[in-house]
C-alpha positions in Angstrom: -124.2 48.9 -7.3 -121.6 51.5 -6.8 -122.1 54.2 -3.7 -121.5 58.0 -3.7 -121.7 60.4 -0.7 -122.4 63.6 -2.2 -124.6 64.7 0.6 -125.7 63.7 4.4 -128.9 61.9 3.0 -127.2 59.9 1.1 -126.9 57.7 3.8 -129.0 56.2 6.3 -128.2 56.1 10.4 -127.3 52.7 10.0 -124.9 53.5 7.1 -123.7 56.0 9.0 -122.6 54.5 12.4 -121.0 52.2 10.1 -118.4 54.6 8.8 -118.2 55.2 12.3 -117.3 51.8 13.3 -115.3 51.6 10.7 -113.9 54.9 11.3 -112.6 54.0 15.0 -111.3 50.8 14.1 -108.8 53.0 11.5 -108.3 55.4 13.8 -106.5 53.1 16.7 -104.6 51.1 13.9 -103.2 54.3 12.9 -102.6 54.9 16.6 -101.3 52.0 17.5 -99.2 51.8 14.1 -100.7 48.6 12.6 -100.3 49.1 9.1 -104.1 48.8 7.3 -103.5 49.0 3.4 -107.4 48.6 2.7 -107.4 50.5 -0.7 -103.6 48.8 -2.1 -102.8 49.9 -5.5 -106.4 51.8 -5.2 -106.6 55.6 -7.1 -107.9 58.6 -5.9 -108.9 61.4 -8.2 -108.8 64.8 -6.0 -110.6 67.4 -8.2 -110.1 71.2 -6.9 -112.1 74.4 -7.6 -111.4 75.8 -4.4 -107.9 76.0 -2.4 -107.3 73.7 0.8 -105.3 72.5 3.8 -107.6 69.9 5.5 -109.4 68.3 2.9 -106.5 67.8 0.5 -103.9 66.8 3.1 -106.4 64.7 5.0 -107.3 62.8 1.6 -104.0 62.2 0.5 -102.6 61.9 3.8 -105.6 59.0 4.2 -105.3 57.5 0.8 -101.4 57.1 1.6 -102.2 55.0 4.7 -104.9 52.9 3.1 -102.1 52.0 0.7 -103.3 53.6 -2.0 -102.3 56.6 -4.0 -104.4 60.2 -4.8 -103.8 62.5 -7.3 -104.5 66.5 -7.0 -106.2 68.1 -10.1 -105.2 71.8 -9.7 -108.4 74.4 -11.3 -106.0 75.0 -13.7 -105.4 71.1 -14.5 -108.7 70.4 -15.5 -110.9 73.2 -15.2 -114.0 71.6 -14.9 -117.3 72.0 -16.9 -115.2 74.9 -19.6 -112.3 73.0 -20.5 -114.5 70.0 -20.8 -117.9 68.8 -19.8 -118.4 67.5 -16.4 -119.6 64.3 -17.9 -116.9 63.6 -20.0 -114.3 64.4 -17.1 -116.2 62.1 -15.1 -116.7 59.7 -17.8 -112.7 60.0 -18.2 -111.5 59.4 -14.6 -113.8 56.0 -14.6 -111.5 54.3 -16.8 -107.7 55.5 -14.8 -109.2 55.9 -10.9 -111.1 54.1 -8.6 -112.8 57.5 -6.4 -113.4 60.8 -7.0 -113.3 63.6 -4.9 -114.7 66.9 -6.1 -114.4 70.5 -4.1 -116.3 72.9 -5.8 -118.6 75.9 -5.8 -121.6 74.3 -7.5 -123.4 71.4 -5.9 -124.5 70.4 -9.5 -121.0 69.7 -10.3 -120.9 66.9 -7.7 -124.4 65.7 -8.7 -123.0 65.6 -12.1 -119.6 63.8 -11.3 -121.6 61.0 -9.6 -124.8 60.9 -12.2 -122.1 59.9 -15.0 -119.2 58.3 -13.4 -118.9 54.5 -12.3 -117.1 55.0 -9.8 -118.0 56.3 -6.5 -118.1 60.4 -6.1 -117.4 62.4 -2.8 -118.3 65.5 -2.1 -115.3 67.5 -0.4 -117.1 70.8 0.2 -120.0 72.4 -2.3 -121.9 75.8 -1.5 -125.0 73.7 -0.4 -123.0 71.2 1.7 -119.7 70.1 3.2 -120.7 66.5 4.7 -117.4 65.1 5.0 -116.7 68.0 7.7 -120.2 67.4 9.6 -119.6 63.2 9.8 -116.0 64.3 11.4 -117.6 66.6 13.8 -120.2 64.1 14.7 -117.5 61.6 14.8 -115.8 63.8 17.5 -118.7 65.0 19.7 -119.1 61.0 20.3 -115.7 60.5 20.9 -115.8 63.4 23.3 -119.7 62.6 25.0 -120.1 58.9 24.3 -123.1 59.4 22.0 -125.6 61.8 20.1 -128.5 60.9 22.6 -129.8 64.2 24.1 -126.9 66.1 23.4 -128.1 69.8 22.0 -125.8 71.8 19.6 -125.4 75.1 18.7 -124.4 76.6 15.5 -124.1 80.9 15.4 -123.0 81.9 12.3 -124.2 82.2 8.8 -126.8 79.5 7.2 -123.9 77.9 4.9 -123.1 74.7 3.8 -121.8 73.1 6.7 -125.3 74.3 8.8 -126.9 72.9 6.1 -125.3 69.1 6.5 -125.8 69.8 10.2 -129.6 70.1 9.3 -129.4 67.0 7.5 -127.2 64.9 10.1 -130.0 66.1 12.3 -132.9 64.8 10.2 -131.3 61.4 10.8 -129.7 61.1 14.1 -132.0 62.9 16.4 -129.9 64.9 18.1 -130.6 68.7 18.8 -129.5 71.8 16.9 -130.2 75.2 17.4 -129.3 77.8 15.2 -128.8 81.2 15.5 -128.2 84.0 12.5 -129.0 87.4 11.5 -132.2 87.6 9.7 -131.7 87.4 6.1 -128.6 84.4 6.2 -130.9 81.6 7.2 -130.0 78.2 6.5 -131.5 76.7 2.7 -135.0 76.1 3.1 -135.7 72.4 1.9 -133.2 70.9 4.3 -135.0 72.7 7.0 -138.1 71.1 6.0 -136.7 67.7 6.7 -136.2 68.0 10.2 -138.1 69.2 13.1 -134.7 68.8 15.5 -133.6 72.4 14.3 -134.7 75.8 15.9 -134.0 79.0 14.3 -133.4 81.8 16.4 -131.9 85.0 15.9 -130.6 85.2 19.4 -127.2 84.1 20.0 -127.7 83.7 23.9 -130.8 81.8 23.8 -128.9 79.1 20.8 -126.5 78.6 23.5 -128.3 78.2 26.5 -127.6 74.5 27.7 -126.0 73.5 24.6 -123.6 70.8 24.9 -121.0 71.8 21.8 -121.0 75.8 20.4 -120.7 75.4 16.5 -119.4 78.4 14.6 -117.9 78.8 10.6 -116.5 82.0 8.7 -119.1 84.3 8.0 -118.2 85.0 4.6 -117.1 81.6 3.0 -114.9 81.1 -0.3 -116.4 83.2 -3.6 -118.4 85.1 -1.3 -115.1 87.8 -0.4 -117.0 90.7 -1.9 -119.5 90.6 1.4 -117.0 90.0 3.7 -116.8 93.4 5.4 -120.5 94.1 5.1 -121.1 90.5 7.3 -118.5 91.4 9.7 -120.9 94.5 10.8 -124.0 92.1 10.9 -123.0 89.1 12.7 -120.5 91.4 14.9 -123.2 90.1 17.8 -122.8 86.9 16.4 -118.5 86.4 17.7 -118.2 83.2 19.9 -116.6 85.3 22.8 -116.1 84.9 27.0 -119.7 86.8 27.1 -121.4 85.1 24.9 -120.3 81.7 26.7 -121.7 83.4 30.2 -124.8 81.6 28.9 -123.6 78.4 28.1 -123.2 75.4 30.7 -120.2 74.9 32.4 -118.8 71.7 30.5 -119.9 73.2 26.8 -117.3 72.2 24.3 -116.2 74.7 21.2 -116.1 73.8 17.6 -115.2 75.4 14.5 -114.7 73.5 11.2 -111.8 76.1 9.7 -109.8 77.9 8.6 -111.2 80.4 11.5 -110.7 84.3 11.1 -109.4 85.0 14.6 -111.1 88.1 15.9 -114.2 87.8 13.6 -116.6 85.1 14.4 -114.4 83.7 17.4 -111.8 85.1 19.7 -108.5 84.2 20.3 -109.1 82.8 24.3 -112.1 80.8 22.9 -110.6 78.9 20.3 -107.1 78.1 22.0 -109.3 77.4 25.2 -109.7 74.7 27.7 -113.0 74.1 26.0 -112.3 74.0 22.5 -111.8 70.8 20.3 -111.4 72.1 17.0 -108.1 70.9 16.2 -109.1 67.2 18.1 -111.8 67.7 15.2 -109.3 69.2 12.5 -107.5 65.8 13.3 -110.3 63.6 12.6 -111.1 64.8 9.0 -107.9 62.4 8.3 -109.9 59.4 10.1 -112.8 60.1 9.1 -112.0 60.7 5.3 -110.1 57.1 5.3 -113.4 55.8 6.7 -115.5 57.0 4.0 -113.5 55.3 1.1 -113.5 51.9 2.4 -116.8 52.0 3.0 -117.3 53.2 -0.5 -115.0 50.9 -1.7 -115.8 47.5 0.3 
């Protein structure tokens, strides 16, 4: 029975700590520059609605190292569900590739990749999720605190995609996650429903309180440009900055799953700080990523 990961629950925490044991074990080969050509003579599909830095180098760059080989469909290449349905596409790529990995705007196209291909389906970012990002950042935080037990993080931005996988991680591993957003940009409703690990709060000072890692995003992701300055008014209060932090504990740690906009939701000293990990985390989308196929693969 073939596996897809087109969202957080499509996995279990046992599944889950597997990628990340699997995930480590890649990780110091690639260190220590043992060759591990897992996926030899293996295809990956890369399927683009949306332009990229991390996920397509990290994929290809991964795929490369696993032995294998991945192949970028441009929007223009294929041009998903109008060219051609999403089924057929799918139904197309089963018989050339062995993965598929879909970025997109609409988290039906994913469902739909996986629903009629027999191959496994990834989901590289959606509007409703971006779970490849939250296993690399939970990846990191246990590289960086030894575990998930009792650790407490907060996200302060707007209630996208990647809070949403957060919610979901959440639901499974027990960990705690406060969120904090202007009213009206809350986080999708049935994923909160799923997990009683979350707080909402609309006060960015009380989400940071004795949080271990400070979460932030862009506040106006891809396709939504035409709110961009309206959101830079509202979540103004929402900016990861030196006063905010004032209410944080000392050994707090910064994340931000980029690209950032410097100045907007997080300033300049806080990102290039002693605190911040985000490029130990931009890093680990590579590991991580490599992870994921095998274990869809194996």
């Amino acid at each position: 029975m073939k596996r897809d990961f087109t969202s957080i629950f499509d996995l279990g925490k046992q599944e889950i700590y597997e990628i990340f044991d699997l995930t480590k074990k890649l990780k110091e080969s690639q260190k220590k520059g043992i060759k591990h050509k897992i996926l030899k003579d293996k295809t990956l599909a890369m399927i683009f609605e949306k332009p990229s830095l991390r996920t397509r180098v990290t994929f290809e760059t991964g795929m490369t190292q696993l032995g294998g080989h991945a192949i970028y469909l441009a929007p223009a290449d294929i041009n998903i569900g109008k060219r051609e349905s999403v089924s057929d596409a799918a139904k197309n790529l089963s018989r050339w590739v062995d993965l598929i990995m879909a970025r997109v705007f609409a988290h039906k196209t994913v469902e739909d990749l996986a629903k009629s291909a027999v191959i496994p389906v990834i989901n590289g970012l959606c509007d409703i999720e971006h779970p490849c990002q939250i296993m690399c950042d939970l990846f990191t935080i246990i590289e960086k605190k030894e575990s998930l037990e009792k650790i407490t993080i907060a996200y302060i931005g707007d209630g996208n995609n990647v809070c949403n996988s957060f919610i979901a991680a959440s639901a499974l591993l027990e960990f705690n996650l406060n969120i904090a957003m202007p009213r009206g940009y809350e986080p999708n409703k049935d994923y909160l429903a799923k997990t009683k690990k979350a707080i909402l709060t609309y006060d960015p000072k009380q989400a940071v309180k004795d949080a271990d890692i400070i979460y932030t995003d862009v506040w106006a992701s891809m396709g939504q440009e035409q709110s961009a300055e309206k959101k830079k008014k509202i979540f103004k209060p929402y900016q990861i900055n030196s006063e905010l932090l004032k209410s944080a504990q000392k050994d707090y740690l910064i994340m931000h799953c980029l690209p950032a906009h410097r100045g907007e939701e997080i300033t300049d000293e806080v990102i290039d700080g002693p605190n911040s990990i985000v490029f130990d985390q931009a890093e680990n989308r590579l590991h991580i990523q490599k992870g994921i196929m095998v274990w869809l693969l194996k």
